[in-house]
C-alpha positions as a Markdown table, in Angstrom:
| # | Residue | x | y | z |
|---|---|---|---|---|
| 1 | Unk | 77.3 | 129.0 | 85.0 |
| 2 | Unk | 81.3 | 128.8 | 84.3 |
| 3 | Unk | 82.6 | 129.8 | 87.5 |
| 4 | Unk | 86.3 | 130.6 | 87.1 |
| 5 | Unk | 86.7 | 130.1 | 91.0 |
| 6 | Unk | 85.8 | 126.5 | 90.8 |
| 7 | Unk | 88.0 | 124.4 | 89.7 |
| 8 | Unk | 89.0 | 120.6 | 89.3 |
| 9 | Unk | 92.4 | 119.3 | 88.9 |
| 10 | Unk | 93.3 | 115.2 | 88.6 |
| 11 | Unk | 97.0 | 115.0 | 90.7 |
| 12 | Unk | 96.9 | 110.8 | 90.3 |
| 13 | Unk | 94.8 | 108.2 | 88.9 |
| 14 | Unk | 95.3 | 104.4 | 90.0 |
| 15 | Unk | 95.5 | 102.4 | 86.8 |
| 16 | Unk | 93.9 | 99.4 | 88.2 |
| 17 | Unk | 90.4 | 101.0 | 89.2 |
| 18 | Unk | 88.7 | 104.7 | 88.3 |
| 19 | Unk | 89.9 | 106.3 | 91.3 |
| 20 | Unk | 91.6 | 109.6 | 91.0 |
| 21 | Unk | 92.7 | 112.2 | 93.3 |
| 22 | Unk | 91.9 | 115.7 | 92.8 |
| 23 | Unk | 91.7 | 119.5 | 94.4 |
| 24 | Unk | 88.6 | 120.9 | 94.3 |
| 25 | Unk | 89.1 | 125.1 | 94.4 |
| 26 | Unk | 86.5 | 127.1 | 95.9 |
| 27 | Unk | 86.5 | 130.8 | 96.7 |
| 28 | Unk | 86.3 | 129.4 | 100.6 |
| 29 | Unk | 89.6 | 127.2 | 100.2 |
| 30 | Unk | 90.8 | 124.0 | 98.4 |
| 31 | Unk | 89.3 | 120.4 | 99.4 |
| 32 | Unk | 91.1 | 117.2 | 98.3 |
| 33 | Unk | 89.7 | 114.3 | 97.2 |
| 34 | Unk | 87.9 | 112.1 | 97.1 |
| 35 | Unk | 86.4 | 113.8 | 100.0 |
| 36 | Unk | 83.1 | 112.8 | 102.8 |
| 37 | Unk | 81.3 | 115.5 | 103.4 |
| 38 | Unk | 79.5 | 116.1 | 107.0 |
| 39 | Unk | 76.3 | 116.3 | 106.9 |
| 40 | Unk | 74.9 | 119.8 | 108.9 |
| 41 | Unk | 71.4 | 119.5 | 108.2 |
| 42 | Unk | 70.2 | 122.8 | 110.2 |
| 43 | Unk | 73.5 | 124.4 | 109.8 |
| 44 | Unk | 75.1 | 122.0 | 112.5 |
| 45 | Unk | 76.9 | 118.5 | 112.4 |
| 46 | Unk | 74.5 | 116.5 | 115.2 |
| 47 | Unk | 76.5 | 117.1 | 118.3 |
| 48 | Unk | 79.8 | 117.9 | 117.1 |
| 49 | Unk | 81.4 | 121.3 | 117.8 |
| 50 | Unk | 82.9 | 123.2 | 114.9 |
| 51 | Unk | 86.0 | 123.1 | 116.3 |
| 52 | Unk | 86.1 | 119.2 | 116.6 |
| 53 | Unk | 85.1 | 119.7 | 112.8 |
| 54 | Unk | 88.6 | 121.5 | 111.8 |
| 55 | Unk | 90.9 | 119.3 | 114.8 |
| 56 | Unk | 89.3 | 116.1 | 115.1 |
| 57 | Unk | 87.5 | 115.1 | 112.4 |
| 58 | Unk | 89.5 | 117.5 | 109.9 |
| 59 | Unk | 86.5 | 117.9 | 107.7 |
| 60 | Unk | 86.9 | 120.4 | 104.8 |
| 61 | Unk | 83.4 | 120.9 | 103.2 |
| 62 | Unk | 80.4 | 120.7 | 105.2 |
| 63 | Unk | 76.4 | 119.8 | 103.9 |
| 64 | Unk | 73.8 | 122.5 | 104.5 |
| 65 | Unk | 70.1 | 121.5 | 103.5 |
| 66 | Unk | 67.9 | 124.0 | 101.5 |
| 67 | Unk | 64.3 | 122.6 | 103.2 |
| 68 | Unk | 65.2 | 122.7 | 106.6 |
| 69 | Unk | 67.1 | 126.2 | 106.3 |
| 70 | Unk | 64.3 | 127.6 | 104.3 |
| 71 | Unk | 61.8 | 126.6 | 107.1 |
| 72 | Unk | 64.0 | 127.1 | 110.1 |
| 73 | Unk | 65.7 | 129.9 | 110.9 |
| 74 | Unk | 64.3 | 130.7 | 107.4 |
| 75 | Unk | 65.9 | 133.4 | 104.9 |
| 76 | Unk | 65.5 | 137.0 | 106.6 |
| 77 | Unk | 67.5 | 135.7 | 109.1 |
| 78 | Unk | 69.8 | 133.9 | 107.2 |
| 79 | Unk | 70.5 | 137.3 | 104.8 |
| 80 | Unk | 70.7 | 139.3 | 107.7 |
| 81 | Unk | 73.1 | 136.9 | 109.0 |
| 82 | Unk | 75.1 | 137.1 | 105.4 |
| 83 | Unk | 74.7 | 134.0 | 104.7 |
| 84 | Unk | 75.1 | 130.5 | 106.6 |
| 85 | Unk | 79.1 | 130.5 | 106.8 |
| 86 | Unk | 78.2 | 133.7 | 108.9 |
| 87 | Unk | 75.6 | 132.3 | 110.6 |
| 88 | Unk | 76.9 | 129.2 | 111.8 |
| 89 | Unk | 80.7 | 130.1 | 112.3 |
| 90 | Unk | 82.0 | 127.4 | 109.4 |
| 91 | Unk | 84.4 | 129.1 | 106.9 |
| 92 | Unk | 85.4 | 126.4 | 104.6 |
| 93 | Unk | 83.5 | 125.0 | 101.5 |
| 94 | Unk | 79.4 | 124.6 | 102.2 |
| 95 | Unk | 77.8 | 122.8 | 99.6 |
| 96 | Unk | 73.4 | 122.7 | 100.1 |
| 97 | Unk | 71.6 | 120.2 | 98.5 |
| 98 | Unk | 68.3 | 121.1 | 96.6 |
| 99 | Unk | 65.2 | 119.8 | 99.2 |
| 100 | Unk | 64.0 | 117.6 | 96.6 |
| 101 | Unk | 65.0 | 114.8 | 98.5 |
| 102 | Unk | 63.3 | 116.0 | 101.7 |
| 103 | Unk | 60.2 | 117.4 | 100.0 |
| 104 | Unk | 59.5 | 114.0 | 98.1 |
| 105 | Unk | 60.1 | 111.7 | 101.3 |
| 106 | Unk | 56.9 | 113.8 | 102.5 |
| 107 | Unk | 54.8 | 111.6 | 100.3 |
| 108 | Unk | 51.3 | 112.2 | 101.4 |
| 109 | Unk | 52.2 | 115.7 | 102.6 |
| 110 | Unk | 53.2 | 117.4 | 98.6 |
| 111 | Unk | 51.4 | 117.4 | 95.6 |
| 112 | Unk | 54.1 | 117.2 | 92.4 |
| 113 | Unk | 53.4 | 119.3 | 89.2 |
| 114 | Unk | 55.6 | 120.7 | 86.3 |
| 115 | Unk | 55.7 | 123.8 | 88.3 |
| 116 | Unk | 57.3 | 122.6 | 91.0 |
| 117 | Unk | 56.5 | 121.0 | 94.5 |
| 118 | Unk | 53.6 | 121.6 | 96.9 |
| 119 | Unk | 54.3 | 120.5 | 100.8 |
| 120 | Unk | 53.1 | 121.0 | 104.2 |
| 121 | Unk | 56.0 | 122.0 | 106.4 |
| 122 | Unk | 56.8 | 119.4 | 109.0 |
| 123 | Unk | 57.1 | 121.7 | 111.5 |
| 124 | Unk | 54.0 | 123.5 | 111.6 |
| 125 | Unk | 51.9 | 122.0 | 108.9 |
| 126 | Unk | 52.1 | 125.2 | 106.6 |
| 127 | Unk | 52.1 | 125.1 | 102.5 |
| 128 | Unk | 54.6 | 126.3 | 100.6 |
| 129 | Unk | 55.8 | 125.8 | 96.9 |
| 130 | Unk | 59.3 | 124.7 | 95.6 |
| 131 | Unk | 60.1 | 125.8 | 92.1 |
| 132 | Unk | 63.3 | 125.6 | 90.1 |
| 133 | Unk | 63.6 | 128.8 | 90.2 |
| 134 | Unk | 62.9 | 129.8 | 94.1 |
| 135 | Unk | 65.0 | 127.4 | 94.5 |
| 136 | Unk | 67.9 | 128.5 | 92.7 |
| 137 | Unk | 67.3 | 131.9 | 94.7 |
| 138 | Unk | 67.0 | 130.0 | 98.2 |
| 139 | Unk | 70.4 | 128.8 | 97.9 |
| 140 | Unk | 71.8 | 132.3 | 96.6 |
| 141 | Unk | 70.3 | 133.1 | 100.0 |
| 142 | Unk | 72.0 | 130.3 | 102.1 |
| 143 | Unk | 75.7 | 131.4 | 100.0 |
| 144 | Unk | 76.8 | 127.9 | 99.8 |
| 145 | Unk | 79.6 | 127.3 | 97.9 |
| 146 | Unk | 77.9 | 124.1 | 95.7 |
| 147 | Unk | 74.2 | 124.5 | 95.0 |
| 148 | Unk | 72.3 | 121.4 | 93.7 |
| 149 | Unk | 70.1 | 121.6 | 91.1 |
| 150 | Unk | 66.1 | 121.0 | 92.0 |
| 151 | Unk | 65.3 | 116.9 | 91.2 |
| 152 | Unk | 62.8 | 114.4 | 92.4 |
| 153 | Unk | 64.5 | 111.8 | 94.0 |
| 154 | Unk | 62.2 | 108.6 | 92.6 |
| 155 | Unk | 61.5 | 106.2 | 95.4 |
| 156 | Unk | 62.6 | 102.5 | 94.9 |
| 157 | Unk | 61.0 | 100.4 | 93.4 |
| 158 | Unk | 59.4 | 102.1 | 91.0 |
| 159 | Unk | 58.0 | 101.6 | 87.5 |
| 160 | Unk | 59.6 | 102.2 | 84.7 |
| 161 | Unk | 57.6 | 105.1 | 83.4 |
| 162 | Unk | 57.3 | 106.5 | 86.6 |
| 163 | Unk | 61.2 | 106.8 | 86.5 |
| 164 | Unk | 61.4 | 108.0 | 82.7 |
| 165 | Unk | 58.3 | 110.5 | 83.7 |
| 166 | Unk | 60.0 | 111.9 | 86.5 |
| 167 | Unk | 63.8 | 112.0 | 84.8 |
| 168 | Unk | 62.5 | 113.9 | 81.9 |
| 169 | Unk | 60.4 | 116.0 | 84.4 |
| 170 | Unk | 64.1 | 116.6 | 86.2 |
| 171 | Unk | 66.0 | 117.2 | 83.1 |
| 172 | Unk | 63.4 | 120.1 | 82.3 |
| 173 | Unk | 63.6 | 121.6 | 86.0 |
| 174 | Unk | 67.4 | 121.4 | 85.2 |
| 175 | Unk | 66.9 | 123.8 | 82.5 |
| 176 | Unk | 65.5 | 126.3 | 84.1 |
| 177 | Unk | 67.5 | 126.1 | 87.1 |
| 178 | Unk | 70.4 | 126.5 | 85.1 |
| 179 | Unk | 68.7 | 129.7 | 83.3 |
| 180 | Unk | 67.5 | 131.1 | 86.9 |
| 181 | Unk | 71.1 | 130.8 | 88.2 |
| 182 | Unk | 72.6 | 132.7 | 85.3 |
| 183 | Unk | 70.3 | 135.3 | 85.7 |
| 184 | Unk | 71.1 | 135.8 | 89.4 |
| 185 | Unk | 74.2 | 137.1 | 91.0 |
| 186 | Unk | 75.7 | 135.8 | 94.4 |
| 187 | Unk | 74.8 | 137.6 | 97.6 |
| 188 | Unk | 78.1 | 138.0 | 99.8 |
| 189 | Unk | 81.0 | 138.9 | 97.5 |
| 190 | Unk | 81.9 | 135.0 | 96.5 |
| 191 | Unk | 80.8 | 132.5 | 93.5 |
| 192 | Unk | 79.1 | 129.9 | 93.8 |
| 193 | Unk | 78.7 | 126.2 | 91.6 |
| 194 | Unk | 75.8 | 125.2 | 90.5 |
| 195 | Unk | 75.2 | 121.0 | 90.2 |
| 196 | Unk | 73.2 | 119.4 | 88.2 |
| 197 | Unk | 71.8 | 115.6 | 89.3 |
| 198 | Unk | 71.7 | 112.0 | 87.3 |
| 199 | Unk | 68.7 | 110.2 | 88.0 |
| 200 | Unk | 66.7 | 107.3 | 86.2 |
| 201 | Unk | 65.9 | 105.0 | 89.2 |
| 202 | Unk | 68.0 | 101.3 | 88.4 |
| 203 | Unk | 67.5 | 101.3 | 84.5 |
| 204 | Unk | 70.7 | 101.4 | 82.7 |
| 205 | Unk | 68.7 | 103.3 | 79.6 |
| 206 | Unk | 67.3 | 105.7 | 81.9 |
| 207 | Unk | 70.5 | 106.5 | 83.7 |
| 208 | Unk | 72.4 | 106.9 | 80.5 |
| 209 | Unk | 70.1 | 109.5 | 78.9 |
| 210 | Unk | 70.1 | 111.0 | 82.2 |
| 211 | Unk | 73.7 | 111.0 | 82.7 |
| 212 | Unk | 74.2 | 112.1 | 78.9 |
| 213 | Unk | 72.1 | 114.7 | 79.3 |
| 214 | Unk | 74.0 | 116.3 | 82.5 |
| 215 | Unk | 77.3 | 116.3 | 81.1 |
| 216 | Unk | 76.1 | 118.2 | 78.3 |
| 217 | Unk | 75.4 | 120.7 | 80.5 |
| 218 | Unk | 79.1 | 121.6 | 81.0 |
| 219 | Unk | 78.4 | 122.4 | 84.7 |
| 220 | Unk | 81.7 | 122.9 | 87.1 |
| 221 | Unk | 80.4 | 119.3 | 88.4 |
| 222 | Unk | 78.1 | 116.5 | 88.7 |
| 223 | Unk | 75.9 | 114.8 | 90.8 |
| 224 | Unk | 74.6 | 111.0 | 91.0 |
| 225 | Unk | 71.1 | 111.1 | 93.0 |
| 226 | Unk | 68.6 | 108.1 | 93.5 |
| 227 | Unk | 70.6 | 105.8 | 95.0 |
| 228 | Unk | 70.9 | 104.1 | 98.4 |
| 229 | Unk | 67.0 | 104.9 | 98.5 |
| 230 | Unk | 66.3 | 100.9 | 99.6 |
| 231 | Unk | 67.8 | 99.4 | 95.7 |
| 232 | Unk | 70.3 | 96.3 | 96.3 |
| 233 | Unk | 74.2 | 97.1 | 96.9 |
| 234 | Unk | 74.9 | 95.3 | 93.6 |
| 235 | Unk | 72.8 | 98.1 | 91.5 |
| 236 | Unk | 73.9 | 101.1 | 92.8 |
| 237 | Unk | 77.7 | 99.8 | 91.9 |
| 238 | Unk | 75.9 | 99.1 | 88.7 |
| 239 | Unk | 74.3 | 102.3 | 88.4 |
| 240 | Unk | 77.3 | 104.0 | 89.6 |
| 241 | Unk | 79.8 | 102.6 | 87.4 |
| 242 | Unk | 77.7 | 103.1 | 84.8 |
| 243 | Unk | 77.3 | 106.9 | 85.0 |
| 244 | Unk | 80.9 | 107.5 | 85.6 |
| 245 | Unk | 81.7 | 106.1 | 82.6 |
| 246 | Unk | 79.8 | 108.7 | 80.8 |
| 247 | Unk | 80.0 | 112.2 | 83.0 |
| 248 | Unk | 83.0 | 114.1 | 82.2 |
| 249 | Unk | 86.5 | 112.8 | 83.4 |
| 250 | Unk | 87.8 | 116.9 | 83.6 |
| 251 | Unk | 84.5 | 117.5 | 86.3 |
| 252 | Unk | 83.9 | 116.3 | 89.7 |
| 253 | Unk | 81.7 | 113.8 | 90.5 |
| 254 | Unk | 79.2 | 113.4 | 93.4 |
| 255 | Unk | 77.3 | 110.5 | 94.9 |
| 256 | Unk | 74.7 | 111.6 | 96.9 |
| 257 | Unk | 73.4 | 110.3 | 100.5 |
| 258 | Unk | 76.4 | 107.1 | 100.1 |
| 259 | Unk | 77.0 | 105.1 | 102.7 |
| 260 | Unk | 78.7 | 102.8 | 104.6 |
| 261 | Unk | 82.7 | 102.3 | 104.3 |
| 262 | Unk | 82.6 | 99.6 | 102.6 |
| 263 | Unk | 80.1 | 102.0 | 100.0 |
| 264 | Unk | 82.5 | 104.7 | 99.6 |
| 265 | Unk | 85.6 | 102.9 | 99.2 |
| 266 | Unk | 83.4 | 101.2 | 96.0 |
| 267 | Unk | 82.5 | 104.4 | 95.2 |
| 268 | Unk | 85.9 | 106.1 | 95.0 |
| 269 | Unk | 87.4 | 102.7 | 93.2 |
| 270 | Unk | 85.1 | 103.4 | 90.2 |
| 271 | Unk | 85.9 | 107.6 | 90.0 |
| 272 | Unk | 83.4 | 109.2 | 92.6 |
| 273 | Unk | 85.1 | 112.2 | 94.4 |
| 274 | Unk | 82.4 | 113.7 | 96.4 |
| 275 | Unk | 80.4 | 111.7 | 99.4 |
| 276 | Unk | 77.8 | 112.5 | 101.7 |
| 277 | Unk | 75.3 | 110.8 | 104.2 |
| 278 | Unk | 73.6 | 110.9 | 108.1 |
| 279 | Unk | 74.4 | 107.4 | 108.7 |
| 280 | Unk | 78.2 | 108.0 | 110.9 |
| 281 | Unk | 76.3 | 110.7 | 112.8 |
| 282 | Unk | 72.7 | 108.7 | 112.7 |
| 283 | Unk | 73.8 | 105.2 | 113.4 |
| 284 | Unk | 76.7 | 106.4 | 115.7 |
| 285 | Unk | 73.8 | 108.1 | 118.2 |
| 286 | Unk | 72.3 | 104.4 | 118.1 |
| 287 | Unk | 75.6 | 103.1 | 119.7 |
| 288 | Unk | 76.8 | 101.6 | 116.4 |
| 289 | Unk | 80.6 | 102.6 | 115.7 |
| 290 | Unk | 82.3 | 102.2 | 112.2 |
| 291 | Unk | 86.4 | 101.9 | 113.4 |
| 292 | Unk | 89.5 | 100.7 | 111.7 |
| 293 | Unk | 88.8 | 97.2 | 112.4 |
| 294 | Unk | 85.5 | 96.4 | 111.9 |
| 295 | Unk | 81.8 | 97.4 | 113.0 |
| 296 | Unk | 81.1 | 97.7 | 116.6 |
| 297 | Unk | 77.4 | 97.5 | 118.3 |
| 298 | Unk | 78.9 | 99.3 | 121.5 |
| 299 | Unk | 76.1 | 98.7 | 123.7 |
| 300 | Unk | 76.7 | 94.6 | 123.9 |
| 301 | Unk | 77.6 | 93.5 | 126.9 |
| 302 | Unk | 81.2 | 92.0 | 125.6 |
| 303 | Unk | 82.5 | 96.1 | 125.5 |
| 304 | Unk | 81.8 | 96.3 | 129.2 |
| 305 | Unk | 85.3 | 95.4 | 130.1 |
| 306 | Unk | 87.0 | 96.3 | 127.1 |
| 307 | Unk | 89.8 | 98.8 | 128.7 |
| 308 | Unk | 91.2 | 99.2 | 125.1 |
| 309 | Unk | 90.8 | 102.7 | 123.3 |
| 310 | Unk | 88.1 | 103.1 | 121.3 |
| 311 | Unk | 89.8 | 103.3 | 117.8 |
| 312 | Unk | 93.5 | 103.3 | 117.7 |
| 313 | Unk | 93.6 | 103.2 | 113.8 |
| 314 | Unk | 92.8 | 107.4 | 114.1 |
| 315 | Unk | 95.8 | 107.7 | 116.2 |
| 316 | Unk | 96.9 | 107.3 | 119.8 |
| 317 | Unk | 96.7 | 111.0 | 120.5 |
| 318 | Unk | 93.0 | 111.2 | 118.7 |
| 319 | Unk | 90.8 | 113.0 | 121.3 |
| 320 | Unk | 88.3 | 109.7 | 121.0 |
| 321 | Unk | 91.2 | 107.4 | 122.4 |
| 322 | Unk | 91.4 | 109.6 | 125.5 |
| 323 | Unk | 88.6 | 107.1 | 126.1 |
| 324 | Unk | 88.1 | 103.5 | 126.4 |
| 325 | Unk | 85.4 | 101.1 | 125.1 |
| 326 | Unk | 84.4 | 100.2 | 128.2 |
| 327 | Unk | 83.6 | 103.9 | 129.3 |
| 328 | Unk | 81.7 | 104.7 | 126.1 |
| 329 | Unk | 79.3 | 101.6 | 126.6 |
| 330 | Unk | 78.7 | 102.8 | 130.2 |
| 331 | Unk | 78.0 | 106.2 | 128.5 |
| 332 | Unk | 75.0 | 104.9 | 126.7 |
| 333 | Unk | 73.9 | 102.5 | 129.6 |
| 334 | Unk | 73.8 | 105.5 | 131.6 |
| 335 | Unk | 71.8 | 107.2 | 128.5 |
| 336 | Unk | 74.5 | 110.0 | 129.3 |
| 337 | Unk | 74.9 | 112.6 | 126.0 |
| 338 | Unk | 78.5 | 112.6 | 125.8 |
| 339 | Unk | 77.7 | 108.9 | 125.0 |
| 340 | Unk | 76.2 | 110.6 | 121.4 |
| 341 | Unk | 78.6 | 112.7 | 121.1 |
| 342 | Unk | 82.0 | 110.6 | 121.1 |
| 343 | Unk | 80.4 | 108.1 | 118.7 |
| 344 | Unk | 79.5 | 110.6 | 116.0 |
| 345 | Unk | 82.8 | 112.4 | 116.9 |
| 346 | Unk | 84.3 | 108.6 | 116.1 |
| 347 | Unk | 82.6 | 107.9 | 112.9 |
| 348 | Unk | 83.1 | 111.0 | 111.4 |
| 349 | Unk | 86.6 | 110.8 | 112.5 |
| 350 | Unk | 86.7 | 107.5 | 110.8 |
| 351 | Unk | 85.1 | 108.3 | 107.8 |
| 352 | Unk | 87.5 | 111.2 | 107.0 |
| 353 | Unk | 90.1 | 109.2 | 107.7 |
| 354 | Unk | 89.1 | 106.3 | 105.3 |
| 355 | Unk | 89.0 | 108.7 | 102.5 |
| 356 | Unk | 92.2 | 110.6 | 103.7 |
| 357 | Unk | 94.6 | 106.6 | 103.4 |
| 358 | Unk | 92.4 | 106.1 | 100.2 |
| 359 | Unk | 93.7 | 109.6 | 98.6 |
| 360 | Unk | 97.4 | 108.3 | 99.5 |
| 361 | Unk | 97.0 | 105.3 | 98.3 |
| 362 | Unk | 95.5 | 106.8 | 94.7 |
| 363 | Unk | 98.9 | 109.2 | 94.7 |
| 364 | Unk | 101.0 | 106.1 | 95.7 |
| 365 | Unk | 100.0 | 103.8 | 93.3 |
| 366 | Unk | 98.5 | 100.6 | 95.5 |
| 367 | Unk | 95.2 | 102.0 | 96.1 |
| 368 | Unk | 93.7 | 98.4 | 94.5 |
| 369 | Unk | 95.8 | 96.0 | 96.2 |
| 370 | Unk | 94.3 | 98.3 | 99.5 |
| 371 | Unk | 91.4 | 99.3 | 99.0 |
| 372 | Unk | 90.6 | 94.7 | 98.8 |
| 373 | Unk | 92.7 | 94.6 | 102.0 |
| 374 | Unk | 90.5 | 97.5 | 103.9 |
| 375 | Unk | 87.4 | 96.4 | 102.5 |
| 376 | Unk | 87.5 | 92.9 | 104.3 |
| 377 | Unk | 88.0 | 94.7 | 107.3 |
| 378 | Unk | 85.8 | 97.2 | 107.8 |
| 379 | Unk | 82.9 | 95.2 | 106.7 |
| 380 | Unk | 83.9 | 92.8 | 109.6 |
| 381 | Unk | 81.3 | 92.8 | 112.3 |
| 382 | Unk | 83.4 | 92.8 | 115.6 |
């Protein structure tokens, strides 16, 4: 599983929290952390150009999502393509996440077993099976740089042995994803990572076996999954901050589908690196903006007249503050799409930027003393 491609290297810690800054080394270019991750479920960023990607928002790793790429444009196409950095014109980092998230939300559509996962596409109501294995070789397929391991994401709440059921079930799919991946080769000349996943639901006993379990895997990183699925604020810090204490120091760490600023900035402070979620792209379309100063519900009638730029925190020459508030209300009055487009370009923006100031801090040595200060504002509704 060792790939000597992949590699992890601490440049600062801050000695009053767990954050760290890092450089993440993949065979399609370094990324620094603590990084957010774009979410390109189809192969695409909701609205956003790849080009805005590299100038504007100035992501460096992008999500892919093994369900909807196995359905649609599905795997000939993707192989004949040579992969999805082909397909879709992104040639930095692509990390795919495993379905399992996807195929469980299905509920009354999939049927669960040891062997894997039985759903009905959404798209056309077809059957198909998820296994470890298939998809360990799915993701070979896609070419993404990080592959995640196949998990059930439990729903919350949920019982307590429902949640140990379903960990152990996870920790034995891990197993043979791990053996499917080392018998398999990558398709297109590059290595690729293979993550394994934490889970255990909100119980601390569950999600140390879990967690103790996956870092004795020795995998090139780690994943935190079942959180943000509904569970209080105050337990997934819990959860969170539990795990990290026990997955490896040397290894990056991810926490998937997390969150909101305020979230992230939590998450980084106890030793997260890796972030990912819809919501800047999701929420933005609904007219809500996260900015430097606060929260913003654009559509309210105070914007209307509101000749100011729309974020000056990213920058007076960042392409959103070529336009005002005022303009991008009247954008969604009008139920114009460039509305949905400048507010997921904002967000984004935003978030990359929030995780850019929160690496300098780390390497400058205040990142406690700001990370309090940005905190209070960005939770601020304006």
């Amino acid at each position: 599983m060792f790939n000597k491609n992949f590699k992890y290297e601490i440049v600062a810690q801050d000695k009053a929290t767990g954050a760290r800054a890092g450089l993440l080394h993949t065979d399609h270019g370094v990324i620094e952390t603590p990084i957010f991750m774009p979410v390109g479920t189809v192969g695409s960023v909701k609205g956003i150009l790849q080009s805005q990607l590299h100038n504007d928002i100035k992501a460096q790793i992008i999500l892919g999502n093994t369900y909807h790429l196995y359905l649609r444009p599905g795997l000939d196409i993707l192989e004949k393509a040579g992969g999805l950095h082909k397909f879709n014109g992104w040639h930095k980092p692509i990390l795919t996440d495993s379905g399992g998230y996807q195929v469980f939300s299905l509920s009354g559509n999939r049927k669960l077993k040891e062997e894997g996962a039985l759903f009905q596409s959404h798209i056309d109501g077809s059957r198909h099976m998820f296994t470890p294995e298939n998809v360990m070789d799915t993701q070979r397929v896609i070419g993404a740089d990080i592959v995640m391991a196949f998990d059930e994401c439990t729903p919350y709440p949920c019982d307590y042995e429902y949640a140990r059921k379903s960990m152990e079930m996870t920790h034995r799919w891990l197993t043979r994803c791990i053996d499917r991946f080392n018998a398999t080769e990558p398709k297109y000349g590059y290595r690729q990572s293979l993550f394994p996943i934490v889970q255990g639901s909100t119980y601390k006993d569950l999600r140390k076996r879990s967690a103790e379990f996956i870092a004795e895997q020795d995998a090139d990183g780690n994943a935190i999954g079942g959180l943000s699925v509904g569970e209080p604020e105050e337990d997934m810090y819990e959860m969170c901050d539990l795990v990290c204490g026990i997955l490896p120091k040397e290894k990056p760490r991810y926490l998937m589908g997390v969150g909101t600023p305020w979230n992230i900035l939590n998450g980084i402070g106890m030793g997260v690196d890796m972030f990912d979620c819809v919501m800047p792209t999701r929420n933005g379309r609904n007219g809500m903006l996260f900015t430097s100063g606060g929260v913003i519900n654009i559509k309210n009638r105070k914007w209307a007249d509101d000749f100011s730029p729309i974020d000056m925190g990213l920058g007076a020459d960042h392409t959103v503050n070529f336009y005002t508030r005022a303009y991008l209300r009247h954008l969604f009055v009008a139920q114009e799409l460039l509305a949905l487009q400048l507010a997921s370009l904002q967000n984004l923006s935003f978030y990359l930027h929030l995780v850019r100031q929160a690496r300098e801090h780390i390497i400058a040595g205040d990142f406690a003393e700001w990370q309090k200060a940005t905190l209070a504002a960005v939770k601020t509704r304006l």
